[in-house]
C-alpha positions as CSV (number, residue, x, y, z in Angstrom):
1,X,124.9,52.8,76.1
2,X,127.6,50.4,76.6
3,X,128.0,47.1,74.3
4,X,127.8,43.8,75.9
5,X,131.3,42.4,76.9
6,X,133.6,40.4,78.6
7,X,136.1,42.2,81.3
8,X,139.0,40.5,83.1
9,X,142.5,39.5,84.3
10,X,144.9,37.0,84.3
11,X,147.1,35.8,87.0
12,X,149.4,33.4,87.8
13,X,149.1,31.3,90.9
14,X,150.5,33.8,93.1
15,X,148.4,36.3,91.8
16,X,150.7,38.0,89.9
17,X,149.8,39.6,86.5
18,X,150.2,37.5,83.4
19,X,150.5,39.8,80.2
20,X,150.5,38.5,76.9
21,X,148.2,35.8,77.3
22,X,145.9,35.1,74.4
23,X,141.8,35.1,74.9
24,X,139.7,33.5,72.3
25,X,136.2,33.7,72.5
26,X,134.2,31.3,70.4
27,X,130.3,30.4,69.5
28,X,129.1,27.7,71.3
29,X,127.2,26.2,68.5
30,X,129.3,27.0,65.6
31,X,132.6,26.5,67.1
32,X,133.9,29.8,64.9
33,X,136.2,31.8,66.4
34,X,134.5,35.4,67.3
35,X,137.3,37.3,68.6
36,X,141.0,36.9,69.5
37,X,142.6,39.4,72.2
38,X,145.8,39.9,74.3
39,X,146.1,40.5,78.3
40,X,147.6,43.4,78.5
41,X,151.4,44.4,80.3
42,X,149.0,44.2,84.1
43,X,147.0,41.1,82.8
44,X,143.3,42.6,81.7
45,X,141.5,42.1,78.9
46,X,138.3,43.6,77.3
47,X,136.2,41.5,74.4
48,X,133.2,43.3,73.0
49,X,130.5,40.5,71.9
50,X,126.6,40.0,70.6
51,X,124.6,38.8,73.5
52,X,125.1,34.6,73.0
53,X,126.6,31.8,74.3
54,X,130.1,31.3,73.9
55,X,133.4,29.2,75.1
56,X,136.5,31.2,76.3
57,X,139.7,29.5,76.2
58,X,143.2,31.6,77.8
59,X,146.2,30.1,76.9
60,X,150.0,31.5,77.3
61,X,153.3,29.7,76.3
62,X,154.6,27.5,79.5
63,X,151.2,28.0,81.4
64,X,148.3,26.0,81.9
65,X,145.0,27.2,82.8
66,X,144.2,26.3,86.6
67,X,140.9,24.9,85.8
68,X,142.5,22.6,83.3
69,X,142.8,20.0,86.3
70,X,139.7,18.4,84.4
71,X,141.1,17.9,81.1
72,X,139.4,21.2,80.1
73,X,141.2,24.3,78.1
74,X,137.6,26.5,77.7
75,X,135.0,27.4,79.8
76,X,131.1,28.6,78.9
77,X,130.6,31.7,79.4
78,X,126.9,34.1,78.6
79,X,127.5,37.5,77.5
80,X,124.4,39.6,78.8
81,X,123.6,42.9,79.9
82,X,125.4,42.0,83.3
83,X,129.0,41.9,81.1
84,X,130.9,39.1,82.7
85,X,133.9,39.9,84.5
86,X,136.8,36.4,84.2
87,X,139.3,36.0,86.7
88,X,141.6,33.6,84.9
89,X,144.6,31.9,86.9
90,X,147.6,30.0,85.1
91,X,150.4,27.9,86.8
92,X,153.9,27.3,85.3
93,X,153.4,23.9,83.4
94,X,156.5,22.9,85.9
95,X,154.3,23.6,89.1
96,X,151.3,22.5,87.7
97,X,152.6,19.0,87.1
98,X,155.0,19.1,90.7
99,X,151.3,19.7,92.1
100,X,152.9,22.5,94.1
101,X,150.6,25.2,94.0
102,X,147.4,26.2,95.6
């Protein structure tokens, strides 16, 4: 039987792999770090995690994440027994702030 987890991959705007990024995956209620991982060279990433709310955050050196347009650097995320799959884009902090991107 598989554990619960979190699959996925990070891109960049024109959906090309991002390695290297850093995942952190963090309780919702405690705000304690529960694990730390790297994208790999094509981009993916595999977090095994207790059934529980959490708040993912993907961050990489000149990158910002896409949905950070609102101010935010996480997002919730539920690990169940359908184990999540992310699809995480980041833009060049250059394009994100020309506003050159789609």
């Amino acid at each position: 039987m598989t554990k619960p987890h979190i699959t996925g991959v990070v891109k960049d705007y024109r959906r090309r792999t991002v390695p290297n990024a850093i995942i952190r995956l963090g309780l919702t209620d405690a705000n304690q770090l529960q694990s730390l991982v790297v994208s790999n060279k094509k981009g993916k990433f595999f977090i095994t995690a207790p059934l529980g709310q959490y708040q993912i955050a993907v961050t990489k050196q000149g990158y910002i994440w896409k949905r950070a347009e609102a101010g935010m650097s996480f997002q919730g995320i539920e690990v169940d027994k359908k184990n999540p799959l992310m699809k995480v884009t980041l833009v060049p902090y250059e394009v994100f702030m020309s506003g050159k991107y789609d």
